[in-house]
N, C-alpha and C positions, 0 to 999 in steps of 0.2 A: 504494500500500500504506500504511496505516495502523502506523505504527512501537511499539514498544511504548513503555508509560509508564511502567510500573512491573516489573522484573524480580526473579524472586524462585525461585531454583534454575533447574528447567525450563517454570517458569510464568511468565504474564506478564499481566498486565492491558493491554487497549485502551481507551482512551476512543475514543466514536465522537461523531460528533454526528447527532441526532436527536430525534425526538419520540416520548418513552415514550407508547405506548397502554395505560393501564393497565386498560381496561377488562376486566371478567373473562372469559377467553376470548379474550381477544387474538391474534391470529396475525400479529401486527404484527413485534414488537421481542422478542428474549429476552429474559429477566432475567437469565441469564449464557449465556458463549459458553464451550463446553469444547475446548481443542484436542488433538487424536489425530492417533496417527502416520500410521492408514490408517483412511481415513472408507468406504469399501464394506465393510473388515470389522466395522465401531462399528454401520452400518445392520446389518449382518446380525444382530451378537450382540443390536441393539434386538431387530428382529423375532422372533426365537429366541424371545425372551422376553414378548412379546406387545406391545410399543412401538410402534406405527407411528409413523412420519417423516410429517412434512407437505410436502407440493412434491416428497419426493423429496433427491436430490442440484441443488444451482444452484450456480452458478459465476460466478467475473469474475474482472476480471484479477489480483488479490494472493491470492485464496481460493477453496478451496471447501470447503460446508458444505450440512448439511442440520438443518431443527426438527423438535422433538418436545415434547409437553408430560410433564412431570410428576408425579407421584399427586397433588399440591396444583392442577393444573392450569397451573402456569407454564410458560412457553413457552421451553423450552431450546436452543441451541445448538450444535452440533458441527462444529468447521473445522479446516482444513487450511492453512496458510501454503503458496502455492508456490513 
């Protein structure tokens, strides 16, 4: 698990390491990760609203999370510490 670095209320920043793809369209790397309490009901209120998720829900061993882009086209985030 990746620990936080910076804590601020009930938020928290990760530094991860990797390689930003910043190409446009990207389905690489987010450009932020947001964390929610329950990620099947975050997909759900996406799709409600017309957001699909990309991959779905994936998993390992400290997280799960699924991406979505956007209205600017960035590639967002949403996980679950478990």
């Amino acid at each position: 698990m990746h620990p936080p670095h910076c804590i601020l209320n009930d938020s928290f920043l990760v530094l991860l390491n990797g390689v930003v793809d910043i190409e446009e369209g990207s389905d690489h790397f987010p450009v932020i990760a947001i964390t929610v309490d329950n990620l099947e009901n975050a997909c759900k209120d996406l799709e409600e609203n017309g957001i699909k998720t990309i991959k779905g829900i994936q998993e390992d061993e400290s997280s799960r999370w699924t991406l979505c882009k956007d209205p600017g086209n960035n590639l967002v985030e949403l996980c679950v510490w478990k």
